[in-house]
C-alpha positions as CSV (number, residue, x, y, z in Angstrom):
1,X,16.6,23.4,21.1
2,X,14.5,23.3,24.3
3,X,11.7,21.0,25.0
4,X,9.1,22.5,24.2
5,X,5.2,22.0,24.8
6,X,2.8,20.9,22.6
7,X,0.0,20.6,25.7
8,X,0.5,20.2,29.3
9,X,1.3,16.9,29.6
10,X,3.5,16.6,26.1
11,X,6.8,18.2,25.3
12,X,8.4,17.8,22.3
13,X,12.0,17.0,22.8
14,X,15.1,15.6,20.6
15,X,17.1,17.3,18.6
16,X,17.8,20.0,15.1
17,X,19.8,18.6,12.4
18,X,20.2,21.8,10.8
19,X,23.4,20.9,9.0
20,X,23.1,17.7,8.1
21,X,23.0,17.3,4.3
22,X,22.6,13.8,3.4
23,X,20.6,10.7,4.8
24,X,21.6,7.5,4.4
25,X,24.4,8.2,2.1
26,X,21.8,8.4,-0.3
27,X,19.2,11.2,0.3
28,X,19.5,14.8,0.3
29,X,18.7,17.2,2.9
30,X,18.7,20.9,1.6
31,X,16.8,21.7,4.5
32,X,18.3,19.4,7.1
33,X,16.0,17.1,9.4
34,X,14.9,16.5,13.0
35,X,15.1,13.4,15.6
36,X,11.4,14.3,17.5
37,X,11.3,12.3,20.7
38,X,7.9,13.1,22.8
39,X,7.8,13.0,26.6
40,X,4.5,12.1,27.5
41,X,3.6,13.2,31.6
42,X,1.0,10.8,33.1
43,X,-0.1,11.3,36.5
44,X,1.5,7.9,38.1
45,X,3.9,7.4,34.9
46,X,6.4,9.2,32.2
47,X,7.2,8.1,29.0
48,X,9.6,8.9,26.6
49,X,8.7,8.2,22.7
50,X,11.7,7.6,20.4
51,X,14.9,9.2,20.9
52,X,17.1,10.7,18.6
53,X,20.2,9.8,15.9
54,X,23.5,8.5,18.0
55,X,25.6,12.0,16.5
56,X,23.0,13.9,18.3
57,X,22.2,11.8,21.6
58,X,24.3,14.3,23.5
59,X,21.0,17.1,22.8
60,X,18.1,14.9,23.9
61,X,20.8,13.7,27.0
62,X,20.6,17.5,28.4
63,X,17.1,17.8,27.9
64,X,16.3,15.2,30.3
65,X,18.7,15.9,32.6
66,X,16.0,17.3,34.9
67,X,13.7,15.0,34.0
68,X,14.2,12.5,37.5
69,X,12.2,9.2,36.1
70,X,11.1,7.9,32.7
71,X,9.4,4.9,32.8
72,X,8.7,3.6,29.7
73,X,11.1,3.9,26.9
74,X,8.8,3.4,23.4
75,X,10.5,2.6,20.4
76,X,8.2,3.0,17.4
77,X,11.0,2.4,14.8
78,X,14.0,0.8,15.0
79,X,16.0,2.6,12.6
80,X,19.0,5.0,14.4
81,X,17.8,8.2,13.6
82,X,14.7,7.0,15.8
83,X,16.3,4.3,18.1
84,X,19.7,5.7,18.4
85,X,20.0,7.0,22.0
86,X,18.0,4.0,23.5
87,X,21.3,2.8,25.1
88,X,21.8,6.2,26.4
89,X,18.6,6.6,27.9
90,X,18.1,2.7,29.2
91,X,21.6,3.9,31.5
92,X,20.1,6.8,32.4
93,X,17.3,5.2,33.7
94,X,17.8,1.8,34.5
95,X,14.4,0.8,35.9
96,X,12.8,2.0,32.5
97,X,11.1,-0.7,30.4
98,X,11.5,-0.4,26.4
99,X,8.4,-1.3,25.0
100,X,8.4,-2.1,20.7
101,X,6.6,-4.2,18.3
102,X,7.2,-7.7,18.3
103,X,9.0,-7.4,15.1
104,X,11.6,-4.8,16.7
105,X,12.8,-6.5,19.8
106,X,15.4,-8.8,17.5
107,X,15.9,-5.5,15.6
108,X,16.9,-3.4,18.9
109,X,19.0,-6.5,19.6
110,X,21.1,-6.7,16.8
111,X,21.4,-3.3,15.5
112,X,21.9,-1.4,18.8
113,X,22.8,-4.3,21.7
114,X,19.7,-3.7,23.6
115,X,19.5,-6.4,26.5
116,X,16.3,-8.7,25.6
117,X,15.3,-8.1,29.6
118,X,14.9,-4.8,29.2
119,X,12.3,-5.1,26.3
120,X,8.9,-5.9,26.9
121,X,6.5,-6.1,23.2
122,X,3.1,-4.5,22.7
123,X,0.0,-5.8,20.7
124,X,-1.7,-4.2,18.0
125,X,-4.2,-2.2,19.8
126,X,-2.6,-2.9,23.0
127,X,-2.9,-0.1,25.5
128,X,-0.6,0.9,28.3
129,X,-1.8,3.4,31.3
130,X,0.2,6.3,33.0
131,X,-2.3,7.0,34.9
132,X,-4.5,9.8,33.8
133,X,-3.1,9.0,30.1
134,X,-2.8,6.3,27.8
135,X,-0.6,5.1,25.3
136,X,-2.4,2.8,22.5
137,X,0.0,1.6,20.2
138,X,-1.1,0.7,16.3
139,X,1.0,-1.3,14.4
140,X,2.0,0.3,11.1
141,X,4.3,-2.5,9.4
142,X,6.0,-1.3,6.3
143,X,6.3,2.6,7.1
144,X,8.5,2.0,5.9
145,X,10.4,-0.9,7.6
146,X,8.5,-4.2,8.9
147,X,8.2,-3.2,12.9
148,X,7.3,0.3,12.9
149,X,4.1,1.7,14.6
150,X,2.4,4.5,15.8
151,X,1.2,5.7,19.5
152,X,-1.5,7.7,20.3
153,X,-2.8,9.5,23.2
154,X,-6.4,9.8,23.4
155,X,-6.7,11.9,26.0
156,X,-5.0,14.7,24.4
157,X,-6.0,13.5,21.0
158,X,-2.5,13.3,19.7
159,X,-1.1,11.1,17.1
160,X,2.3,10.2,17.5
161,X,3.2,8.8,13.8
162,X,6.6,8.2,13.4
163,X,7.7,8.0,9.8
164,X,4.4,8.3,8.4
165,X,3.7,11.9,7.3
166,X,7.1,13.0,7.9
167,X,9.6,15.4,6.4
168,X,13.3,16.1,6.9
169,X,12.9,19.7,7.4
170,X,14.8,22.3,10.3
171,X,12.8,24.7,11.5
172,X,12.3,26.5,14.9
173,X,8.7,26.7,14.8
174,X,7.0,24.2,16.5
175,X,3.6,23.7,14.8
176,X,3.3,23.2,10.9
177,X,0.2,25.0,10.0
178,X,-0.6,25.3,6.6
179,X,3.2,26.2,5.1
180,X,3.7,25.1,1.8
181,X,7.2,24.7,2.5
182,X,6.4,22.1,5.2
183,X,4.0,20.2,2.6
184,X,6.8,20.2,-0.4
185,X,9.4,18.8,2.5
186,X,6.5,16.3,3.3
187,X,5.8,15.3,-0.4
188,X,9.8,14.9,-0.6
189,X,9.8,12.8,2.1
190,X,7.3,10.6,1.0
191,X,9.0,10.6,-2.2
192,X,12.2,9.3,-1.6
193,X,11.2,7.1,1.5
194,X,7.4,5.8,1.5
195,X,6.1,5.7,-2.2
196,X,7.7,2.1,-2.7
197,X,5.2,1.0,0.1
198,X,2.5,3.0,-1.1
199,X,-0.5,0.5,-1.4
200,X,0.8,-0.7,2.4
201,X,0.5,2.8,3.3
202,X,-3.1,3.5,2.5
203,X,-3.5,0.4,4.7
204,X,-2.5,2.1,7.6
205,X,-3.9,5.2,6.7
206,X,-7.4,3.6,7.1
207,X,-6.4,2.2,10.5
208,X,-5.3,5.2,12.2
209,X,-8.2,7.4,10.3
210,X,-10.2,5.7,13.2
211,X,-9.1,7.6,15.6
212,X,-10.1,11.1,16.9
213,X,-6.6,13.0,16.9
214,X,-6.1,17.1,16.9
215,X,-2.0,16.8,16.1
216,X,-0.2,14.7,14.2
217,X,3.3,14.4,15.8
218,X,5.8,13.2,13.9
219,X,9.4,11.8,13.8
220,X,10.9,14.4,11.6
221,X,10.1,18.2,10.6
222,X,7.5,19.9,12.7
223,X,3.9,18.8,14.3
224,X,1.0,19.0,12.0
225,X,-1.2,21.1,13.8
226,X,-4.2,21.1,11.2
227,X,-3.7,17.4,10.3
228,X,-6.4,16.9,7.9
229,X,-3.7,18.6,5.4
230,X,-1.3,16.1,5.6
231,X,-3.7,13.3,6.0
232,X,-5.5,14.7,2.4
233,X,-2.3,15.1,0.8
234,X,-1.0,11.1,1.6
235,X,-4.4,10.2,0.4
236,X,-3.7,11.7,-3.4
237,X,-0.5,10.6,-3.4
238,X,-1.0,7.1,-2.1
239,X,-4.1,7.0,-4.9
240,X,-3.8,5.4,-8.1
241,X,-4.7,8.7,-9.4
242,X,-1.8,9.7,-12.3
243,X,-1.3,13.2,-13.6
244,X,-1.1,14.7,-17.4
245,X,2.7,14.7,-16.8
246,X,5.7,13.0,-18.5
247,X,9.2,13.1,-16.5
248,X,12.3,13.2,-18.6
249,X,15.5,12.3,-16.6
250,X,18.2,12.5,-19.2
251,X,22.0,12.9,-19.4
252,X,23.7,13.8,-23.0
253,X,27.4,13.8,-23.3
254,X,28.1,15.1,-26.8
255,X,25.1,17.3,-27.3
256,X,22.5,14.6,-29.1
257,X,20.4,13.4,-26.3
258,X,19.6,17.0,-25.4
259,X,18.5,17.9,-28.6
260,X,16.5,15.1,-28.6
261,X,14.9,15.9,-25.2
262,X,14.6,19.7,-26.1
263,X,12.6,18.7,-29.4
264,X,10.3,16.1,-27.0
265,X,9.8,18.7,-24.6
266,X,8.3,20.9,-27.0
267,X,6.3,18.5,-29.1
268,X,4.5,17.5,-25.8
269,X,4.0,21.0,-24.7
270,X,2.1,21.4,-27.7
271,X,-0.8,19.3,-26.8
272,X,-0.9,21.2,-23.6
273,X,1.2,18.1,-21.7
274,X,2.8,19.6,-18.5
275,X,6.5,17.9,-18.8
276,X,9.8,18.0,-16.6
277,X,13.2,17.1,-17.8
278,X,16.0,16.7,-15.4
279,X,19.6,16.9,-16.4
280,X,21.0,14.7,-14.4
281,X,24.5,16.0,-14.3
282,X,23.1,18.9,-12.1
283,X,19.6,17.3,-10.4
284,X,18.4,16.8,-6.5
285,X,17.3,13.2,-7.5
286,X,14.8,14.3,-4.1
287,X,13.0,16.5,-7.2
288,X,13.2,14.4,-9.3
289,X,11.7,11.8,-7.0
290,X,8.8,14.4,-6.0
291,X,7.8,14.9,-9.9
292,X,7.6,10.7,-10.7
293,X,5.2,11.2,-7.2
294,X,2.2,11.5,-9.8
295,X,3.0,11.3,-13.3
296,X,2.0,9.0,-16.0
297,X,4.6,8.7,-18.0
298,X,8.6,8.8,-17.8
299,X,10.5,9.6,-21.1
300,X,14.2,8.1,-20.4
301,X,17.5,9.9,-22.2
302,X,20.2,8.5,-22.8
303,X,23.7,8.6,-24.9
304,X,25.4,5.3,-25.1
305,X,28.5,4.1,-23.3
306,X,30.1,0.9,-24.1
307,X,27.0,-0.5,-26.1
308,X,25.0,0.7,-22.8
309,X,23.0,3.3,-21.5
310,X,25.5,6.0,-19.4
311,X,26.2,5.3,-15.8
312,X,24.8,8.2,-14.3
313,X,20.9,6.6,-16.2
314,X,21.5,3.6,-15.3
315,X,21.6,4.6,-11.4
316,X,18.3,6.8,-12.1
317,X,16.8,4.0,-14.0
318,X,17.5,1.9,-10.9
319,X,16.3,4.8,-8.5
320,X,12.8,5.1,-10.2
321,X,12.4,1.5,-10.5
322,X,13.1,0.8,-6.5
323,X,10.4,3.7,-5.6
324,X,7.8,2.3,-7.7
325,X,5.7,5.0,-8.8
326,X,2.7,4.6,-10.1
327,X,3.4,5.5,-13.8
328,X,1.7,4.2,-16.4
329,X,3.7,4.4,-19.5
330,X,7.3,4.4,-20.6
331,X,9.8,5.8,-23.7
332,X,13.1,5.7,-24.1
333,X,15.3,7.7,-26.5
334,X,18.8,8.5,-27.1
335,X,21.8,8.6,-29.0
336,X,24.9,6.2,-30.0
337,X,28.1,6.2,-32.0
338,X,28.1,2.9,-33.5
339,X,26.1,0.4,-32.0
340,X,23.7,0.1,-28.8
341,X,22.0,-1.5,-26.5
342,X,20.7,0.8,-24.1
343,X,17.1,0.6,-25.3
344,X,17.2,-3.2,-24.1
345,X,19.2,-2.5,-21.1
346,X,17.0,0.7,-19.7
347,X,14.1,-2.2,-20.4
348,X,15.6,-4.6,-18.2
349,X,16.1,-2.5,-15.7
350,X,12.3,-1.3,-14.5
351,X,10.5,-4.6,-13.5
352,X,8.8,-2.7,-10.8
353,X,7.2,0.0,-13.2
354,X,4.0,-1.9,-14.3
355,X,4.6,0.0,-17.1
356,X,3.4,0.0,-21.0
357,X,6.7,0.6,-23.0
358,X,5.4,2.9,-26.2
359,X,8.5,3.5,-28.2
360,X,12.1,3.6,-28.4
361,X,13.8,6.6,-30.5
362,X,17.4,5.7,-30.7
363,X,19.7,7.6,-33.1
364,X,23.0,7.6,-34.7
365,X,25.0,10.5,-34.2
366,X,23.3,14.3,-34.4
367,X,19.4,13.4,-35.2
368,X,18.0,14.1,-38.5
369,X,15.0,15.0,-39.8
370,X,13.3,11.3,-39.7
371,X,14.2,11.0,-35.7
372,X,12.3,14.3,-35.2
373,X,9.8,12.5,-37.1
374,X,9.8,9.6,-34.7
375,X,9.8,12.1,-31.5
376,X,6.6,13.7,-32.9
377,X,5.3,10.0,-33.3
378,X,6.2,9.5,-29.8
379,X,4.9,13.0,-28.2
380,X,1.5,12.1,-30.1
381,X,1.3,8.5,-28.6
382,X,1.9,10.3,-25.5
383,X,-0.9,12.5,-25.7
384,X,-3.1,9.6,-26.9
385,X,-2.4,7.5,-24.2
386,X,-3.1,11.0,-21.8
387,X,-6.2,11.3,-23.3
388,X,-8.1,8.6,-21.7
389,X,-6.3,9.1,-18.1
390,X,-9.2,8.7,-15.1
């Protein structure tokens, strides 16, 4: 892509991931991602805000090849899909000064070999001036690693967030408007990268609601031009607001499990409780991450391997547990051949849920008529529980 103008002193620049698939090694990317960088045009000095992931330096490179002098480099995040072309960009310009967080020089350092001399730090609040515009930078720690903060430009009321209200999305458009295919990116992204921070978040979320911005300019995925949306949506999701929902992610090997799952599904559908299963042979854990966003309760399904619960849950188990969601209630059920102890395991392995445990339906072989029994026992706890839901 070109740079391209948000206003006449802001292009956005960077690069299109449109192909890439996977982030991290971790997180899927059906609809690929972006590296925004921002070049910011002040009347005595340029700056250049983030850069873009090292695979795709070569893309931001030819968009500043015309561009004769950058003067400050800022770093809001030292991650690489953010800080990856610094070195590229500190050759090309070798007077310009990289400015960070105090908690991202030693990061730059050690994960990308900045020299120390070229990095000067910035205050909380701390402002720098181009001349006719000014770069304020506020400090954002834990969005979503410990350094990271945001810059914004008053005079053209922009809001350059980084991370925060993100979403690994391609698109050619430049603006975000009110597309509900950019908000279910951005509620994706929140998902699988800021809901373990999410009390930090509504932190910072106060801190930058004090300042007059018209766009929201992000790292990844377009520029929110109406940014109350995004701002709104962070704000229910960041709440400790919980819906009438139940989450099932559930793998069944010899055909139990599933029948125990199907039976759950529909007792709680009866009481008019909105539930999900995922099979997680064939699941975007990304979805899956979106639905535990804001629902009460998470039913886990499991057959046993080896006294256990199966690999595949356990890794789920351990997924849901490192995003800490703000559920409220917990159920495991299942099947075994002989002997088990995945109820105890699953257990074990959710001290981040703050979680009430209401029940745990294990049974041998193909369920009879008393486990149905218990699963209706279970659904109506459920819907007790529900019930009394702020």
């Amino acid at each position: 892509m070109k740079a391209r103008k948000i206003c006449d002193r802001v292009d956005l620049v960077g690069a299109v991931d449109w192909n890439r698939r996977l982030f991290d090694s971790l997180i899927p990317l059906p609809d690929g991602t972006s590296y925004n960088a921002y070049l910011v045009w002040g009347s005595t000095k340029t700056a250049l805000i983030d850069t873009a992931d090292p695979p795709m330096a070569d893309v931001l490179m030819r968009q500043l090849e015309h561009v004769k002098y950058v003067d400050y480099i800022v770093s809001q995040h030292a991650e690489q899909d953010h800080a990856g072309a610094i070195p590229h960009v500190l050759e090309k310009y070798p007077d310009a000064m990289l400015l960070c967080s105090p908690k991202a020089k030693d990061m730059l350092i050690d994960h990308l070999h900045v020299p120390g001399g070229r990095i000067k730090t910035v205050a909380d609040g701390e402002e720098i001036s181009l001349g006719d515009r000014t770069l304020k930078f506020i400090h954002t720690p834990w969005v979503h690693w410990p350094e990271t903060m945001c810059t914004y430009l008053p005079e053209d009321r922009i809001l350059f967030s980084c991370d925060l209200f993100g979403s690994h999305l391609a698109v050619s458009r430049l603006y975000a408007g009110d597309d509900p295919h950019v908000a279910e990116a951005a509620k994706r992204y929140y998902a699988e990268i800021m809901m373990p921070f999410r009390k930090l978040i509504k932190n910072n979320i106060a801190k930058i609601e004090k300042l007059d911005y018209g766009y929201i300019a992000p790292s990844h995925g377009p520029v929110y031009d109406k940014p109350e949306l995004i701002v709104n949506a962070y704000r229910e999701w960041t709440s400790d607001k919980v819906a009438n929902k139940v989450v099932v992610p559930y793998i069944s090997m010899h055909g139990s499990t599933e029948i125990m799952v199907n039976y759950l599904v529909s007792s709680l559908a009866e009481y008019g409780i909105d539930v999900q299963p995922f099979d997680l042979t064939a699941t975007d854990l990304g979805n899956l991450a979106m639905a535990l966003v804001d629902a009460a309760t998470i039913v886990i399904g499991t057959p046993t391997v080896h006294f256990g619960p199966h690999p595949n849950v356990f890794a789920a188990t351990h997924l849901a547990n490192s995003l800490k969601p703000k559920l409220r209630y917990a159920a495991i059920i299942g099947s075994y051949g002989w002997g088990t102890k995945a109820g105890e395991q699953i257990a074990a392995l959710i001290p981040n849920l703050k979680v009430e445990v209401l029940d745990t339906v294990l049974c041998k072989g193909l369920p009879r008529d008393e486990d149905f029994a218990n699963l209706d026992a279970l659904a109506a706890k459920v819907q007790e529980k529900h019930a009394g839901l702020a």
